[in-house]
N, C-alpha and C positions, 0 to 999 in steps of 0.2 A: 717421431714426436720430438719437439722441442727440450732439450734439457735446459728448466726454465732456471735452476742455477745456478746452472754455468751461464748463461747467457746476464743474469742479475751480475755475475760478479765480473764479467769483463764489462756493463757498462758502469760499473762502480772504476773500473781501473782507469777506464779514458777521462774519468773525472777531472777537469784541472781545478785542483782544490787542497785545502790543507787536508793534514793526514788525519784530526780531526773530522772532519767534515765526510773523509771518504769511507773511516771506521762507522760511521752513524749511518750511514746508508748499506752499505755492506751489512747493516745488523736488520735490515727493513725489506725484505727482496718489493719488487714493483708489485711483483703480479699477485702478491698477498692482498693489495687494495686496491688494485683495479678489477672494476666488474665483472661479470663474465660478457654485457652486451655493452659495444661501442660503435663510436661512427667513424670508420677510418676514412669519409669524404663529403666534402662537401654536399653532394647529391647521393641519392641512391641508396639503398636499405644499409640497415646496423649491420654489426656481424658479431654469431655471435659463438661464443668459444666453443657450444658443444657441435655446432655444424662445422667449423673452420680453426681448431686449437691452434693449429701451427701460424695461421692468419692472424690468429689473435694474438700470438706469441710474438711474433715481427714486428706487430704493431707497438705491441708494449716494451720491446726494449731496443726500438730505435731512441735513437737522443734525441726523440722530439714531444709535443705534447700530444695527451689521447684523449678525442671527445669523448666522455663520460654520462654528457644529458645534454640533448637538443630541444629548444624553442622550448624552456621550464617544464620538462617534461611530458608535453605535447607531441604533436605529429605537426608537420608541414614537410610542401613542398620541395624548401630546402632544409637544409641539418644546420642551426644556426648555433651553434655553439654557450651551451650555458650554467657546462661545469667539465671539469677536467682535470687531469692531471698535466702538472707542468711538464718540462722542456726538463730533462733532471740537471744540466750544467748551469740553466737559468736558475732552477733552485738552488743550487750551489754556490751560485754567484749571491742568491739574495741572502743566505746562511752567513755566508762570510763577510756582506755590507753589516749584514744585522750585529756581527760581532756577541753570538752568543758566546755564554761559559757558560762551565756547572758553576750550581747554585739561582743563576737566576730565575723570574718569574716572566712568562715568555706572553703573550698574547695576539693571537693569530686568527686573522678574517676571511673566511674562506675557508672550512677545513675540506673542501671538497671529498678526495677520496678517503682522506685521513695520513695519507704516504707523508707530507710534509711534517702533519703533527706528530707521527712518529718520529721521525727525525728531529725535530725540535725536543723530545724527549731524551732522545739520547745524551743529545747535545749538555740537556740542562742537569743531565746525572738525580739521582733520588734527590737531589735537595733542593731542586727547583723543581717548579712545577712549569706545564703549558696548560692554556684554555684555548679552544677553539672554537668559534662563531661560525655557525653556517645559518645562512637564510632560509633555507630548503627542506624542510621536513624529511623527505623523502634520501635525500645527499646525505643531511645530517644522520639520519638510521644505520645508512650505511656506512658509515666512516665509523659510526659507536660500534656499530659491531664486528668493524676489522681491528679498532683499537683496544677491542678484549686484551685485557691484558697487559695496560700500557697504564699510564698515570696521566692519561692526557683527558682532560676533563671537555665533554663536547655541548653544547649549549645553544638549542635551535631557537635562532631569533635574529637581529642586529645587535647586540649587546652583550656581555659578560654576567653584567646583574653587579651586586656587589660593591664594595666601596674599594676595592682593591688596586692598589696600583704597583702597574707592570712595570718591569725593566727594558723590556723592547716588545713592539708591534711591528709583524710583517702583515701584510694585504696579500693576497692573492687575488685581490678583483682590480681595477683601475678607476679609479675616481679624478675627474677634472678638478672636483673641488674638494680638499682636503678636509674632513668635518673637525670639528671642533670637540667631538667626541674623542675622536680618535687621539687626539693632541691630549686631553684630560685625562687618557686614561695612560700615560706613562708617567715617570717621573722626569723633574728636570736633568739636563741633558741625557737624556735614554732616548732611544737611537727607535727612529719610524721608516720602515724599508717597505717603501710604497708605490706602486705602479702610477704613475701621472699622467692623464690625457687631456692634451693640449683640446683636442676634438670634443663635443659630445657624443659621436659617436664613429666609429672606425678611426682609419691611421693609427699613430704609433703612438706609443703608452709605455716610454722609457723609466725606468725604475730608479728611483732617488732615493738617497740614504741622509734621512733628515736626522735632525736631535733637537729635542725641544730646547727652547731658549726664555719663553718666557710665559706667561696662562694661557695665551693662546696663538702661540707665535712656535716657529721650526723651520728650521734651515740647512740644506745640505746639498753635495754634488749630484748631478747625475752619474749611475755606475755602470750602464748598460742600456742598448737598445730592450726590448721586448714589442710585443702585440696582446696584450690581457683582454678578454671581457669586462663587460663594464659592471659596476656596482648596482647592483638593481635598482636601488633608490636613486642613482643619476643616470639611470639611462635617457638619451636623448634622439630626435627625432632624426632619419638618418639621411646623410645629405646628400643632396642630389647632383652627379656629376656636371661642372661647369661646362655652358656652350652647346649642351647634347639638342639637336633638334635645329640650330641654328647657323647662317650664316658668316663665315668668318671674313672681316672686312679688313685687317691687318695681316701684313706678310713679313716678317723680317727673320733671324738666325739667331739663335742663342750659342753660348759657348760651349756648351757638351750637348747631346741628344740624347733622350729619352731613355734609353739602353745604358747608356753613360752613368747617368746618373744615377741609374739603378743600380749598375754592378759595381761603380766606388762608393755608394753608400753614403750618398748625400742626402737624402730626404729629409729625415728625420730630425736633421742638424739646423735645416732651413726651413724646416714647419716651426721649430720652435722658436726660431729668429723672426717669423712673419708674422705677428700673431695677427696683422688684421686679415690676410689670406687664409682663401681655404685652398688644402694640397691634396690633390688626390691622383691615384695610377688605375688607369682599365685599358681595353682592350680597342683600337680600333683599327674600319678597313686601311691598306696603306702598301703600297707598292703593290696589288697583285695578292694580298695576305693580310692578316692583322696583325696587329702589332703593338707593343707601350707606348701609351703615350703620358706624357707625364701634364695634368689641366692643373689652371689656378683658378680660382675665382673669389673675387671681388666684388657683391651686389650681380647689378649686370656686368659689370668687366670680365670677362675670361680671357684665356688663352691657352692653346693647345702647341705644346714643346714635342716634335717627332723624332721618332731615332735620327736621321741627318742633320738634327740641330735645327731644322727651320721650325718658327714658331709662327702660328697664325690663331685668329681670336677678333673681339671684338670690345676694341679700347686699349689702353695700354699701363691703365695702372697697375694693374695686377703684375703685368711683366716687367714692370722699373720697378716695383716692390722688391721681385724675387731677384732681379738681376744684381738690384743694388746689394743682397743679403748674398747672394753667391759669389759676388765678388771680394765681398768680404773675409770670406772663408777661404778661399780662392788667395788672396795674399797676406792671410796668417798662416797658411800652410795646410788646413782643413787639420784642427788641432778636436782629438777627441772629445766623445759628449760630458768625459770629468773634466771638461775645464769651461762646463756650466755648472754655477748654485743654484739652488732654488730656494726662493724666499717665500714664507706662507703664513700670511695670516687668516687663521681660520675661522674670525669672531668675523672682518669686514670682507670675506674670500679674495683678498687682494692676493694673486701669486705672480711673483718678479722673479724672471732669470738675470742674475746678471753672470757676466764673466769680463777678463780684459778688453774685449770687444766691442761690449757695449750693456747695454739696460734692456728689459724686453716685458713689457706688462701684458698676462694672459688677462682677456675679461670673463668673468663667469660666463656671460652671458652664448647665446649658441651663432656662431655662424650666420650670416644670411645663406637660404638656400637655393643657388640657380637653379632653374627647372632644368629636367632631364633625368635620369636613369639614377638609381643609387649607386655612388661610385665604390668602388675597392679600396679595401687600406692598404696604406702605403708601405708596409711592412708585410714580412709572413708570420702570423701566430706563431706564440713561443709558449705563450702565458695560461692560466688556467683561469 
């Protein structure tokens, strides 16, 4: 059998984090609020602790996240991910964006398993308080009743209630558009550590450390790649891989291939600089095998970029779009995703990246969707 705390306390040690932050977890072990059933894969039955303890145990203290409730608590086909516990370094990292102390008044969306809001309790010592919002009836029960014992107040709904205003709000879900609620319920400049997707739905959903600035306005860097679930009230329709079904009428070579751009970990950098593209990565046939391939799409313009670098598609805007943003990146030195701000107002949903580089306006609105297959996000899940 697992000795589940030794295993809790060496992943507290690989923590890279303040000594803060790594005492506050160290005081929470995981597997206090993680379930006993989880879905350690995309396809394929739950598992669950009393059949496979030791499966369950590897699950919950690798440094990654664990699906906790698939498809809102339903069944399908596939295990679509719809509450979790995070990624514990990705927690760590949004602990120490969020810049808690004791004393403060914390409020947090998403309490999923409750693991976070415990830790934000630590953080805030007796004299601050945390609130935690879950949407889920069912998530929310179970998080109340692993937080026996704790000072963390849990409140099943989208809201807090109350007239109370927080010192910082972390998200744990991803929202495109920042609600105007959320902005209302801190104070000025108190710090909003929030998952942002450029997509409505999949790709990547990098986490920004905003601070309000004015009634309905907030502004702050990007601190971190992630891949979150979406907010349920913005979920969106899911898009359809560019080109799939059709033939490609342009041939020509991009600068890196497919592969390339995966393992230096450009994606993410160049979704956010395209905003009229859509970026997506899946799987197709290719030498003898399948393989990444990296699609854009553009209305009807696509294009299909393969590990050898050759790009083929049908039109070319999409690939002067990305090639112009790559290249940009490409002769600033590919400078990390802190040296984007994000700019948010959340009364007209205008959100503006700027950085040295240049200006870049996401529009609420969704995507057009090329027919074909739903594509993959461009990232691997981190987030909960």
């Amino acid at each position: 059998m697992t000795d589940l705390d030794r295993a809790h306390a060496l992943l507290t040690d690989r923590l890279d984090t303040t000594d803060e932050i790594r005492a506050a977890f160290a005081a929470h072990p995981r597997h206090q609020y993680v379930p006993d059933v989880i879905w350690p894969g995309a396809v394929g039955a739950a598992l669950d602790r009393a059949d496979d303890p030791d499966g369950w145990a590897a699950s919950v203290y690798a440094d990654d996240y664990v699906t906790t409730q698939t498809d809102d608590g339903a069944a399908g086909p596939v295990n679509i991910p719809t509450s979790s516990s995070s990624a514990p370094q990705l927690m760590a990292d949004m602990l120490r964006a969020a810049e808690i102390e004791p004393g403060m008044r914390v409020v947090e969306i998403g309490t999923g398993t409750g693991w976070n809001a415990a830790i934000l309790a630590s953080l805030v010592g007796p004299t601050g308080s945390v609130t935690s919002v879950e949407i889920d009836p069912d998530v929310a029960a179970h998080a109340r009743g692993r937080l026996t014992g704790t000072d963390v107040e849990v409140v099943t709904g989208t809201a807090p209630g109350g007239s109370e205003v927080f010192d910082a709000l972390i998200a744990t879900c991803a929202v495109r558009r920042v609600p105007l609620a959320w902005v209302e319920l801190v104070g000025r400049d108190a710090r909003l550590v929030v998952p942002w997707a450029p997509y409505p739905e999949g790709g990547p959903t990098p986490v920004v450390a905003l601070r309000r600035t004015g009634p309905a306005t907030a502004v702050g860097p990007l601190v971190r790649d992630a891949s979150f679930m979406r907010d349920r009230r913005q979920r969106g329709a899911r898009q359809r891989f560019p080109g799939t079904g059709e033939e490609a009428t342009e041939q020509t070579v991009f600068p890196e291939g497919s592969r390339d751009l995966l393992r230096n970990d450009r994606l993410t950098r160049l979704v956010l600089t395209c905003p009229e593209l859509y970026i997506a990565v899946g799987g197709r046939p290719w030498a003898g095998g399948a393989a990444p391939v990296v699609a854009l799409g553009e209305g009807d313009d696509w294009t299909h970029i393969w590990p050898n670098g050759s790009a083929t598609g049908n039109g070319t805007r999409a690939l002067t779009a990305f090639t112009k943003a790559y290249t940009m990146w490409e002769e600033a030195g590919w400078p990390g995703l802190n040296s984007l701000t994000l700019e948010v107002d959340a009364r007209s949903g205008a959100h503006t990246l700027r950085s040295c580089l240049g200006m870049w306006k996401h529009p609420v609105q969704a995507h057009a969707s090329p027919t074909g297959r739903t594509a993959l996000p461009t990232q691997r899940r981190t987030g909960s």
